[in-house]
C-alpha positions as CSV (number, residue, x, y, z in Angstrom):
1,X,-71.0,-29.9,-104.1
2,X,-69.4,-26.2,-104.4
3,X,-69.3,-23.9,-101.8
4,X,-72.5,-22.0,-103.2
5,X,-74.7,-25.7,-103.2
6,X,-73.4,-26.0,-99.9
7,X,-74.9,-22.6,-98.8
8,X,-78.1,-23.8,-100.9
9,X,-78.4,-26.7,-99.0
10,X,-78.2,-25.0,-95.6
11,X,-80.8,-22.9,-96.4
12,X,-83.8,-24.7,-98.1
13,X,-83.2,-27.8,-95.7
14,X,-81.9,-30.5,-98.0
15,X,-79.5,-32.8,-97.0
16,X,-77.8,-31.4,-94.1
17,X,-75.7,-34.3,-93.8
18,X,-74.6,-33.6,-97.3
19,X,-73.9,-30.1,-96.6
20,X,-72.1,-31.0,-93.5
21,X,-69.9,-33.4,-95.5
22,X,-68.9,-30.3,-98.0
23,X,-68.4,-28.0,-95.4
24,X,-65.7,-31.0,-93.7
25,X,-64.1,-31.3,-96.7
26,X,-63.8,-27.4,-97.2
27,X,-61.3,-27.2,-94.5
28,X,-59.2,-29.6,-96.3
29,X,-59.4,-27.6,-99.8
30,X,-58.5,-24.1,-97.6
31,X,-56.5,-24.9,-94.9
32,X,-55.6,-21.7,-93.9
33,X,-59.2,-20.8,-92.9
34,X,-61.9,-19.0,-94.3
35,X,-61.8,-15.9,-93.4
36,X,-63.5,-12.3,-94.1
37,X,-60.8,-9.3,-95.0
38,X,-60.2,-6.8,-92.4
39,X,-60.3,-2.9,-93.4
40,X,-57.4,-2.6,-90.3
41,X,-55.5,-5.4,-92.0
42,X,-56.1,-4.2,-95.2
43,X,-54.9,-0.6,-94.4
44,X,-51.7,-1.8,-93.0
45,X,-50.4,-3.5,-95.6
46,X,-51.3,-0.5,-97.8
47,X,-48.6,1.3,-95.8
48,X,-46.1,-1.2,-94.9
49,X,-46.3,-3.3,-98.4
50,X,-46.8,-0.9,-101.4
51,X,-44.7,-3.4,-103.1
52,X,-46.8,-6.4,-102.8
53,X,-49.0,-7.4,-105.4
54,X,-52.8,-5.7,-105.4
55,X,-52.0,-2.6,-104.1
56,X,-54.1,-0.2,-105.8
57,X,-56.8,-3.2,-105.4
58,X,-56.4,-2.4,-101.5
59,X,-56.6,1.3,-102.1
60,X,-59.9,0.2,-103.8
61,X,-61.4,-1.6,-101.5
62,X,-60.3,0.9,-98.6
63,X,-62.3,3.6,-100.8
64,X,-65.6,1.4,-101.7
65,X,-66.2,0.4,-97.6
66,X,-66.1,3.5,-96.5
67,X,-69.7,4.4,-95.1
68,X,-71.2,7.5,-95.9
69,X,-70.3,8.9,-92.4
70,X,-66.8,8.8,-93.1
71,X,-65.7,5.7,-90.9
72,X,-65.3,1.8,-91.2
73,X,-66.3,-1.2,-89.4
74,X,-68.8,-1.5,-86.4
75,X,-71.2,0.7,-84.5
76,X,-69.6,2.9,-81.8
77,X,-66.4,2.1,-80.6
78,X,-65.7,-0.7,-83.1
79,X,-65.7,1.8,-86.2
80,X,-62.1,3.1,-83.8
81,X,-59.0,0.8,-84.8
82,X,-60.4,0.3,-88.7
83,X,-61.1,3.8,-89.5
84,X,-58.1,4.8,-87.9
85,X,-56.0,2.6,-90.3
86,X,-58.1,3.3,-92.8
87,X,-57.4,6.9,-92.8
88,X,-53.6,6.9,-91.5
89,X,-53.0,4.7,-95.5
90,X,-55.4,7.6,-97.1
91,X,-52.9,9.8,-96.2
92,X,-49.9,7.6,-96.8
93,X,-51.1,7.4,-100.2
94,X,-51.0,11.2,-100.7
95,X,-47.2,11.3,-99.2
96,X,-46.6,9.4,-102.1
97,X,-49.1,10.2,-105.2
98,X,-48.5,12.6,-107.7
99,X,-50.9,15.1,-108.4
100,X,-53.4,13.1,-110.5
101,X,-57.3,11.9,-111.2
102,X,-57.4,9.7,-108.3
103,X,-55.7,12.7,-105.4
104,X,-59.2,14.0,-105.5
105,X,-60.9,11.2,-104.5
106,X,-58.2,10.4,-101.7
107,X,-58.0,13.7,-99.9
108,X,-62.2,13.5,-100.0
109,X,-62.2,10.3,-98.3
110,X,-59.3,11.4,-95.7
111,X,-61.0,14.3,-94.8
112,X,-64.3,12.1,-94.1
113,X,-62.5,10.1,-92.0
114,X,-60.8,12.0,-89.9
115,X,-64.1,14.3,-89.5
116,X,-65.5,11.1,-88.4
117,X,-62.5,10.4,-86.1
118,X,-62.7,13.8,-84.3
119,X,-66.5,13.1,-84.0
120,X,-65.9,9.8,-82.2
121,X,-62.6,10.7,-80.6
122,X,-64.4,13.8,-79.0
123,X,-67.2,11.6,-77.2
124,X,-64.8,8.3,-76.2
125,X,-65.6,7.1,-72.7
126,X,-63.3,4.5,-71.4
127,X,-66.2,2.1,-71.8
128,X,-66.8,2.3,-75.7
129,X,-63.4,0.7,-76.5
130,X,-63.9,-2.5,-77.4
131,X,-62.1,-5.7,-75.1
132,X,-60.4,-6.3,-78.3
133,X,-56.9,-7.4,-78.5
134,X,-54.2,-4.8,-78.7
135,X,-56.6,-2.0,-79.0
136,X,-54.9,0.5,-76.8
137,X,-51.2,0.1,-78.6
138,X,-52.9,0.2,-82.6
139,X,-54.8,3.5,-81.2
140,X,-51.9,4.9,-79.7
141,X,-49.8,4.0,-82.9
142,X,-51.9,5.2,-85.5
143,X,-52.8,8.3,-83.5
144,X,-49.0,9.0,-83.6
145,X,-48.6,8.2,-87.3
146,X,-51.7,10.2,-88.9
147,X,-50.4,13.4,-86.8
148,X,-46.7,12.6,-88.1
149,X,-48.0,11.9,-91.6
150,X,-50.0,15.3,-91.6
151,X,-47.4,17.4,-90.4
152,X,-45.3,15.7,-94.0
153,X,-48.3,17.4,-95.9
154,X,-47.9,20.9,-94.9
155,X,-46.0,21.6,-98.5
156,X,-49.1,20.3,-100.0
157,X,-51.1,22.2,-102.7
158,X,-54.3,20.0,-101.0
159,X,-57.2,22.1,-100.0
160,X,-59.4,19.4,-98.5
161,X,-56.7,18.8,-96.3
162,X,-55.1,22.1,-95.5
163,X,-57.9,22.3,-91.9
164,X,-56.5,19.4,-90.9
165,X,-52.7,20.3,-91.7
166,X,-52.8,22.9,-89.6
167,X,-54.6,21.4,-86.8
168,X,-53.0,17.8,-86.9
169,X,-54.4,14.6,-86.0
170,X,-57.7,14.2,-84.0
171,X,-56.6,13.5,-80.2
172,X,-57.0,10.8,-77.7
173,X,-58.9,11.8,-75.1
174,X,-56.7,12.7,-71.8
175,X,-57.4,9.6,-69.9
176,X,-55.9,7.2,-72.4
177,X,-52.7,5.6,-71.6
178,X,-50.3,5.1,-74.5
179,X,-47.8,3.7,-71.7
180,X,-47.8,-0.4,-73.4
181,X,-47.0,1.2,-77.1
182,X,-43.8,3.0,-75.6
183,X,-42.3,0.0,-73.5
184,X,-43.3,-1.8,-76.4
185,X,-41.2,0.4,-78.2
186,X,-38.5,0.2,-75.9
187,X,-38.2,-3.2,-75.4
188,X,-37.8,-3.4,-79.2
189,X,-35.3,-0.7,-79.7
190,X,-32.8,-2.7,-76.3
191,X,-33.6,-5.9,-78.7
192,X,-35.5,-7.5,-76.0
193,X,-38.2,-10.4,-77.4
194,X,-41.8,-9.1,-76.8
195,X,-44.2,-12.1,-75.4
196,X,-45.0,-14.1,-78.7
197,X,-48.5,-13.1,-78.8
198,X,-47.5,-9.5,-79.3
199,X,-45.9,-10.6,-82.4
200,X,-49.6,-10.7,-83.6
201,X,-50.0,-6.4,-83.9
202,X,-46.1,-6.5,-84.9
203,X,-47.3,-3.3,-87.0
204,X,-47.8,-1.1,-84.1
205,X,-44.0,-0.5,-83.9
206,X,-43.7,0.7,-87.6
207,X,-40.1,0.7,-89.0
208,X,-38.8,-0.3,-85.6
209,X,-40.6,-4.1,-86.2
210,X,-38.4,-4.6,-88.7
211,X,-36.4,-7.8,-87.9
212,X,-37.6,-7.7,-84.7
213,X,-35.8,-10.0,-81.9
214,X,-37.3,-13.4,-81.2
215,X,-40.0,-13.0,-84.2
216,X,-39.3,-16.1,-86.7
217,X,-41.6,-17.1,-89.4
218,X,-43.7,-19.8,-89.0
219,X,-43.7,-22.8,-91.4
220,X,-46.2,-21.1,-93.3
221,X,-43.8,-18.1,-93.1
222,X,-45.9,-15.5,-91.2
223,X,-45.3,-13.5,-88.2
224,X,-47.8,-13.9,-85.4
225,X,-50.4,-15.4,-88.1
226,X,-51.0,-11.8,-89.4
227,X,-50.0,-10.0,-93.1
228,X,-49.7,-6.8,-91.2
229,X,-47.2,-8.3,-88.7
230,X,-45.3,-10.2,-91.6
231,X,-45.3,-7.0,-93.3
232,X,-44.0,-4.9,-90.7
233,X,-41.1,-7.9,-89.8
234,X,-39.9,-8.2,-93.4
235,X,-39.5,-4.4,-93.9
236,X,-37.9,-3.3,-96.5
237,X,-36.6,-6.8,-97.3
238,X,-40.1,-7.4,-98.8
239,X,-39.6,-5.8,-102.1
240,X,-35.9,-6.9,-102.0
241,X,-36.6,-10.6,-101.8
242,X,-39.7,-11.8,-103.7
243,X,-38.5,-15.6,-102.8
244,X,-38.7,-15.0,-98.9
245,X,-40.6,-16.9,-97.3
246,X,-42.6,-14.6,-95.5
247,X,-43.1,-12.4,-99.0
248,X,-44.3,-16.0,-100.6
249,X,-46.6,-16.0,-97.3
250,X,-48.3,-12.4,-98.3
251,X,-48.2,-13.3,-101.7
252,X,-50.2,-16.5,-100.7
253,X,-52.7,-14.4,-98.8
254,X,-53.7,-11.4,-101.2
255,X,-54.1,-13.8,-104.0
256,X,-56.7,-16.0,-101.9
257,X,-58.8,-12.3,-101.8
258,X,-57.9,-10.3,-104.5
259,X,-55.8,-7.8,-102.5
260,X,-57.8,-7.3,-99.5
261,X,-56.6,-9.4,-96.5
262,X,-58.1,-11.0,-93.0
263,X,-56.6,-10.0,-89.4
264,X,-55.6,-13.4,-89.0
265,X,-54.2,-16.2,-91.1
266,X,-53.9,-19.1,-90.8
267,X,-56.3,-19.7,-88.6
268,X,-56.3,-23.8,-89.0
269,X,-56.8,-25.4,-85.8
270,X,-59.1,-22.7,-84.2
271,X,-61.0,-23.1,-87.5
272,X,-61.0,-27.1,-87.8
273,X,-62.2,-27.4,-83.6
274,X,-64.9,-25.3,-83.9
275,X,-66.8,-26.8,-87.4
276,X,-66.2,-30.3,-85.9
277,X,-67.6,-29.8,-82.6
278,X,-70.8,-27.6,-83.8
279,X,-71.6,-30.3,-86.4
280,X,-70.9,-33.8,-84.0
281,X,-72.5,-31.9,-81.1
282,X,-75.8,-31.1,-83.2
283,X,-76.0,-34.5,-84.4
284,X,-74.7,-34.2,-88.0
285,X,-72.2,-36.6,-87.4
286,X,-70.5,-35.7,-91.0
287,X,-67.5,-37.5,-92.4
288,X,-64.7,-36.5,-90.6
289,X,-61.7,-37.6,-92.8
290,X,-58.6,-39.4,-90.9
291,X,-56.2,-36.8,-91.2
292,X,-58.1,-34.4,-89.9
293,X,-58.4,-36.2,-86.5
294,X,-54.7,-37.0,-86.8
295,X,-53.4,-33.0,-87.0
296,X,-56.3,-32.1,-84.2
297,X,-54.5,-34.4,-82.1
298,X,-50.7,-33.6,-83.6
299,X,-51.8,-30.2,-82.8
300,X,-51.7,-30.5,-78.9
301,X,-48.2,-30.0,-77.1
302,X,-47.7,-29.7,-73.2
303,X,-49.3,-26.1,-73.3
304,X,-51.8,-27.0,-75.5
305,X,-52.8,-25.9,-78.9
306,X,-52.2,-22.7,-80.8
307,X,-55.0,-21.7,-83.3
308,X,-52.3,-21.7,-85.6
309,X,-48.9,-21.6,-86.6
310,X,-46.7,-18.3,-85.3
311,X,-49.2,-18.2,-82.1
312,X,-49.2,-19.1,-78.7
313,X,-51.4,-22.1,-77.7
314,X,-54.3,-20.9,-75.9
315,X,-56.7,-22.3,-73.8
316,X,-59.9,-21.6,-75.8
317,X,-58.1,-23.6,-78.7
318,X,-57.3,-26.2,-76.6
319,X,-60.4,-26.9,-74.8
320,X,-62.2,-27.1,-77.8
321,X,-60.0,-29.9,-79.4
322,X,-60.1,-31.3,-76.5
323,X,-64.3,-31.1,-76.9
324,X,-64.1,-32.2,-80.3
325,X,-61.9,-34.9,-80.4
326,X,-64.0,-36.4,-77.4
327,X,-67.1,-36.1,-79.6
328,X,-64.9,-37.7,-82.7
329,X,-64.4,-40.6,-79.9
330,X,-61.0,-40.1,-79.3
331,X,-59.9,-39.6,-75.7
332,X,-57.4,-37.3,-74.6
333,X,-56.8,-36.2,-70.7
334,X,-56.9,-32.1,-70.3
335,X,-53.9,-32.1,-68.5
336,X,-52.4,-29.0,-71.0
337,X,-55.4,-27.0,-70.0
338,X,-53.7,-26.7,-66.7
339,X,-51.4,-24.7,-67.6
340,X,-54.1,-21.7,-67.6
341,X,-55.5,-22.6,-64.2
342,X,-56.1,-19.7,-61.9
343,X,-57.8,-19.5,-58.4
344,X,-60.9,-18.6,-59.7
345,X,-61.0,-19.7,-63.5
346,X,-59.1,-20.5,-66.5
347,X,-57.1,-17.9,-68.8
348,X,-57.3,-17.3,-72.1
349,X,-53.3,-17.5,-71.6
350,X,-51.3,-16.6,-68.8
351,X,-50.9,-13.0,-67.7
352,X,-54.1,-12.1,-69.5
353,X,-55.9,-9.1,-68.2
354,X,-59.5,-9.6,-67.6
355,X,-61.3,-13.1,-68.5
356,X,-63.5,-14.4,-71.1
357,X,-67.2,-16.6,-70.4
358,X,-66.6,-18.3,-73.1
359,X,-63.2,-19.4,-72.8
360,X,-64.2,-21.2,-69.0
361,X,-67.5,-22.6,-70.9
362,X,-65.0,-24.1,-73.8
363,X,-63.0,-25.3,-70.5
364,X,-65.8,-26.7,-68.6
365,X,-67.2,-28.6,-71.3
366,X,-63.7,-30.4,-72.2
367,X,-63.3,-31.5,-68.5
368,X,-66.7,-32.4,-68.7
369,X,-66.4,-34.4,-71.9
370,X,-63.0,-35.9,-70.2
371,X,-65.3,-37.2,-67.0
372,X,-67.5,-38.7,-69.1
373,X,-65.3,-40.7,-71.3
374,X,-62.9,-41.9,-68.4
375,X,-66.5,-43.0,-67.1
376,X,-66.8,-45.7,-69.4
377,X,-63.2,-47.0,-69.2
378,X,-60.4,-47.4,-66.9
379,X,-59.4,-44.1,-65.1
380,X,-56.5,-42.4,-67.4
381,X,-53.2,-41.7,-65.0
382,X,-52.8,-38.2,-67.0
383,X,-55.9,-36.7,-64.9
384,X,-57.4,-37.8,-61.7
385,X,-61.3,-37.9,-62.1
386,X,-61.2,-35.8,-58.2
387,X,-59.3,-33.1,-59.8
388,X,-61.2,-33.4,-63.1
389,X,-64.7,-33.0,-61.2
390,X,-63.7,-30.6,-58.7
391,X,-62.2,-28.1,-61.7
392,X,-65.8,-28.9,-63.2
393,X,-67.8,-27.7,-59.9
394,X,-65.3,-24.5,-60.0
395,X,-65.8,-23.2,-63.6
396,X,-70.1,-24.1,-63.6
397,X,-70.1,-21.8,-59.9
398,X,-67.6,-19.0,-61.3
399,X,-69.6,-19.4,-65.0
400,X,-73.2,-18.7,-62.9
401,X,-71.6,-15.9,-61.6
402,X,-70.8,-14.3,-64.7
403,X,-74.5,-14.1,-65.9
404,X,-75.8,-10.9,-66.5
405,X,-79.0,-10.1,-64.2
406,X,-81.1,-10.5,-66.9
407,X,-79.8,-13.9,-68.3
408,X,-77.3,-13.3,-70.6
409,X,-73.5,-13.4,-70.9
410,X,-71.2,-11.1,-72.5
411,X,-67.7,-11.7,-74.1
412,X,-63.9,-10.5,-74.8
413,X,-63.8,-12.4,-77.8
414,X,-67.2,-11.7,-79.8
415,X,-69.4,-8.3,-80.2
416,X,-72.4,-10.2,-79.7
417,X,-74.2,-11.9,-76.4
418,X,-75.6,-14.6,-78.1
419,X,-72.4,-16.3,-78.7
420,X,-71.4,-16.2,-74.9
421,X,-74.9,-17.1,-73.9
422,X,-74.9,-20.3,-75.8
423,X,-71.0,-21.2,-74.9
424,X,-72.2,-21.1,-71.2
425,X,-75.8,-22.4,-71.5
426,X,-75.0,-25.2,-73.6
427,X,-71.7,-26.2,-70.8
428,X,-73.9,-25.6,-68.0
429,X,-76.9,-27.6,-69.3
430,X,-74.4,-31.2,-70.0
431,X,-71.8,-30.5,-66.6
432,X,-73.2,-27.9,-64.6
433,X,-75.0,-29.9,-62.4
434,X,-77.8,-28.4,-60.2
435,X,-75.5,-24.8,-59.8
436,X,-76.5,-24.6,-63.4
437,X,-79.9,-25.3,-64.0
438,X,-81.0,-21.9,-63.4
439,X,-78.5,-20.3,-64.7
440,X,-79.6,-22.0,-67.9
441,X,-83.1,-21.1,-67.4
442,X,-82.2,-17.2,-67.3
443,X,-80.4,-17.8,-70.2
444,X,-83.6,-19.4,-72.2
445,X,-85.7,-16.3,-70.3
446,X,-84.0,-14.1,-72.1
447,X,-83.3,-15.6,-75.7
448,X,-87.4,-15.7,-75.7
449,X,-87.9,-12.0,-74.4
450,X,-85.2,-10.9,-77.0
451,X,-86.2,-13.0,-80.3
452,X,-87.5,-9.9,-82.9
453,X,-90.8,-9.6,-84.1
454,X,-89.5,-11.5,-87.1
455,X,-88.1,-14.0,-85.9
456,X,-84.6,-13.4,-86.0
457,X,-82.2,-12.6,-82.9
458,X,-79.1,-9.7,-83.4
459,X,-77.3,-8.0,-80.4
460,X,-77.6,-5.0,-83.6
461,X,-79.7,-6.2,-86.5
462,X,-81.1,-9.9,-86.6
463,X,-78.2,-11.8,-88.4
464,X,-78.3,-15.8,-89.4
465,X,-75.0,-16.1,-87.3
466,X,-77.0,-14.7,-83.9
467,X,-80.2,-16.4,-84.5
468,X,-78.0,-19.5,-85.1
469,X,-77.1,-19.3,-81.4
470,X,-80.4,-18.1,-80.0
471,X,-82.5,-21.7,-81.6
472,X,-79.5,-23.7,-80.2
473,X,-79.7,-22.6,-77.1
474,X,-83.2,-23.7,-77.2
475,X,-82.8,-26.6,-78.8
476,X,-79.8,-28.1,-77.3
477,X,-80.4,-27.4,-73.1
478,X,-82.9,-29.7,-72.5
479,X,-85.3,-27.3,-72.9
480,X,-89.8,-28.1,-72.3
481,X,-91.1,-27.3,-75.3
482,X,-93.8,-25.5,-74.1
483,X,-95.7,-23.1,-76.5
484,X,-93.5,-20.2,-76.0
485,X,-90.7,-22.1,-76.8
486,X,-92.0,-24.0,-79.9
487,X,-93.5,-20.6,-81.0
488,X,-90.0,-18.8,-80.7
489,X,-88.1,-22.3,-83.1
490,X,-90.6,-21.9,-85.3
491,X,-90.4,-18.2,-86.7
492,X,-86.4,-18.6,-86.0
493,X,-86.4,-21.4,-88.5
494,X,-88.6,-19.5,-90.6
495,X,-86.3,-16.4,-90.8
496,X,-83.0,-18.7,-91.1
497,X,-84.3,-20.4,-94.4
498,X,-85.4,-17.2,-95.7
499,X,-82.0,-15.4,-94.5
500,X,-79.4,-18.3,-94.2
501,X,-77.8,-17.1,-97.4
502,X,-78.0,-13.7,-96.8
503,X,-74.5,-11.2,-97.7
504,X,-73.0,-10.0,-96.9
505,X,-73.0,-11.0,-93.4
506,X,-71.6,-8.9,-90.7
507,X,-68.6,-9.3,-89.0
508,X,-69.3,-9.7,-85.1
509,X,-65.8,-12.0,-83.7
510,X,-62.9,-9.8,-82.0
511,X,-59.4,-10.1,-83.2
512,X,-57.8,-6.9,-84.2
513,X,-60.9,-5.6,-86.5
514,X,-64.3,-7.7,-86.2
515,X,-64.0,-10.5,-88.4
516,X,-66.2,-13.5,-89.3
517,X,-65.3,-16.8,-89.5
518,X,-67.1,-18.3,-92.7
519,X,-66.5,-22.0,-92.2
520,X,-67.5,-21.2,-88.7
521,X,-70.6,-19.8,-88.9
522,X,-71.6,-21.6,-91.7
523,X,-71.8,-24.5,-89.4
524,X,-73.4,-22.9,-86.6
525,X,-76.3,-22.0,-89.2
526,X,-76.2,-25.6,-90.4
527,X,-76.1,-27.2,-87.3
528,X,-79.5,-24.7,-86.3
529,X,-81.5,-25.7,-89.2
530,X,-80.7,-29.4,-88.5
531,X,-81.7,-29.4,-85.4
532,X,-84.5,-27.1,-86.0
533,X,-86.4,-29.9,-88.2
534,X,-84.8,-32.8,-86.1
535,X,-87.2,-30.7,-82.6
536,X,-86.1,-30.6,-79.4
537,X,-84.0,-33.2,-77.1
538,X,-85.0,-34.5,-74.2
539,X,-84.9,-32.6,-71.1
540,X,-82.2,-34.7,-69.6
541,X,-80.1,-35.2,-72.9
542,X,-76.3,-34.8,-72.3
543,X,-74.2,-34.7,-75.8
């Protein structure tokens, strides 16, 4: 079965086993994750990697996504870090083009963007940033570079660019702090290492990443799991050195998408714990090959697991191996997860500003999972079951606390609240206890009062991925299935199978640009239209 029957199969609701069998085997044939390209990504290696082979197919693509307003990527604040790449390797390209056919069509498409820029720039509250990672050091870098990279033009015979030549770049706004990109800066200049997970927007320091002190490729060869990072490491010892390891890695990577590349790669284990668990949990229960259970558990070291090589483990990875090796029946005591234990709740990694619903929902289900497997067995030494169920009673109270007033929950690490609302719901429903239960009845109050007149569910527009998470959060929290309820599954189904296949879809997960997760989601919609036909559990089912 191909990756196109597989999709078939989703949609018209043949055999959802079969499909989920494909889908297994799919992380096997692309073990580096499937992954949509990034237009930040993208633009960076435009820049950093001329060299490297599909160049002018980057330059392509950069051209064909722009949207007829001039910027790329989300609504809002999200069309910020891609458009500003985006535009900063527009004019990068004009440093370096000749007068020729294609100039034209450049200098149009920089001038639209950084219209588009000065539009958005103008109007930036504090609050229409995005939580996503690195933001403020990418916006202070590229600010820097397009107004550097402008001044270089000044020669220029351009007139589509000679406004914006004279003006420079559009501006942050006076209450942003460029402060991180500067010791950032510093630190790399007095050859101090930066905290691995900076390693991930290695770009934002331009030449000066070059080499940079404690970055070492990964066995893959990349930098921080990220082309633009690898890019900016390797330097100019890219197009010296075709036989590098980390060239082979960004060779690797724009051949998988024809030039165009993702924010993140590889993104293996993060990939691999999240397909598993959706599928098991909904009651696929697909073939899950050997070795696949064998690297999930190779994967976790004393701080847990990363979501791939050249990252730091995290505990949102971690937690959901953890999950999913429980559900595979292999038992495994969350002792690593203590390692991002704080007062109140669990980080995503430690010295992480702010927090993340989902992240503690991943958490409490693991320890949940954990308490119910040592249940059946003789107590593992690794974990009392005390501290194990009084970590549980801490995460469902702090969890209930999160909830919006209206229901819902809202997350660092995805655009939409549908994929918070069913992290939490679906933990609270199976280990939250009696602090949960109405917690999880605000959250199916408000997936009914937000379902779309047809059918679908979308924080934006209805998408497959959303309404995905809307009918599981139905279906899989014990929900009555009283008339409103049966009403809402039904047209949900009925939009999925008309829209399942739909592309393409839109990117709605944070990393540096919004990306989305193929294999991911495609088991998410899977795992809905399964349990769609299957009808509702139980009221007291635990998974």
């Amino acid at each position: 079965m191909t990756v196109d029957d597989r999709a078939t199969a989703t949609s018209t609701g043949a055999d959802h086993r079969a499909a989920a069998n494909e889908l297994v085997r799919s992380l096997i044939r692309e073990p580096w994750g499937q992954v949509s390209p990034s237009v930040y990504e993208t633009a960076r290696l435009v820049v950093l990697a001329p060299w490297l082979t599909g160049h002018g197919r980057r330059i392509a693509y950069l051209l064909e996504s722009q949207r007829p307003d001039g910027g790329w990527g989300g609504p809002g604040g999200y069309a910020l870090v891609p458009t500003l790449s985006a535009a900063d390797a527009l004019i990068a390209c004009l440093e370096r083009a000749p007068d020729g056919p294609d100039r034209a069509a450049l200098e149009r498409a920089a001038d639209r963007a950084l219209g588009m820029l000065a539009r958005l720039l103008a109007r930036l509250a504090p609050a229409d940033v995005p939580d996503m990672p690195a933001a403020d050091v990418i916006m202070a870098s590229l600010t820097g570079s397009i107004d550097d990279r402008l001044r270089g033009l000044r020669d220029s015979s351009s007139t589509v660019l000679r406004d914006w030549v004279r003006r420079g770049a559009p501006a942050l706004p006076a209450w942003f702090d460029g402060g991180r990109l500067a010791a950032v800066l510093a630190a790399l200049d007095a050859g101090v290492p930066l905290p691995v997970k900076l390693f991930h927007a290695l770009e934002v320091a331009g030449p000066a990443g070059a080499g940079a002190a404690g970055a070492h490729p990964a066995p893959t060869g990349a930098i921080g799991a990220a082309p633009a990072a690898t890019a900016a490491w390797l330097g100019d010892a890219g197009a010296a050195d075709p036989g590098h390891p980390a060239r082979r890695f960004l060779e690797t990577v724009v051949r998988s998408q024809g030039g165009p590349v993702p924010c993140g790669v590889p993104v293996t284990m993060f990939e691999r714990s999240w397909v598993l668990g959706t599928l098991v949990r909904a009651g696929l229960s697909p073939d899950v090959p050997a070795e696949l259970v064998t690297e999930l558990l190779a994967g976790l070291g004393p701080e847990g697991t990363p979501a791939a090589a050249g990252l730091p483990a995290d505990a949102d990875t971690t937690a959901m191996t953890l999950y999913s090796l429980s559900l595979l029946g292999v038992r495994c005591a969350p002792t690593s997860l203590l390692h991002y234990e704080t007062d109140t709740h669990f980080c995503t990694w430690p010295g992480e500003d702010g927090h993340s619903a989902s992240v503690n929902a991943h958490v409490l289900s693991a320890f949940g999972r954990y308490l119910k497997d040592i249940g059946t067995g003789s107590p593992d030494p690794g974990m009392s079951v005390q501290h194990s169920s009084g970590i549980v009673r801490k995460l469902s109270s702090w969890l209930c606390d999160q909830q919006h007033e209206e229901g819902s929950w809202h997350d660092r690490w995805h655009a939409s609240p549908y994929y918070a609302t069913v992290s939490c719901a679906l933990a609270l429903a199976e280990f939250g206890g009696d602090a949960g239960r109405d917690a999880v009845a605000g959250a199916i109050r408000w997936v009914l009062a937000t379902q779309r007149s047809d059918g679908s569910w979308g924080a934006w527009n209805g998408t497959a991925e959303e309404t995905a998470y809307a009918l599981q959060t139905l279906l899989l929290t014990g929900t009555n299935a009283d008339s409103a309820v049966a009403r809402a599954v039904t047209d949900g189904r009925r939009w999925l199978l008309r829209s399942a296949d739909d592309e393409p879809r839109p990117a709605l997960w944070h990393d540096k640009d919004l990306y989305h997760p193929t294999a991911i989601v495609d088991a998410e919609i899977l795992a809905a239209l399964h349990l769609t036909r299957r009808g509702f559990a139980p009221k007291d089912r635990r998974l």
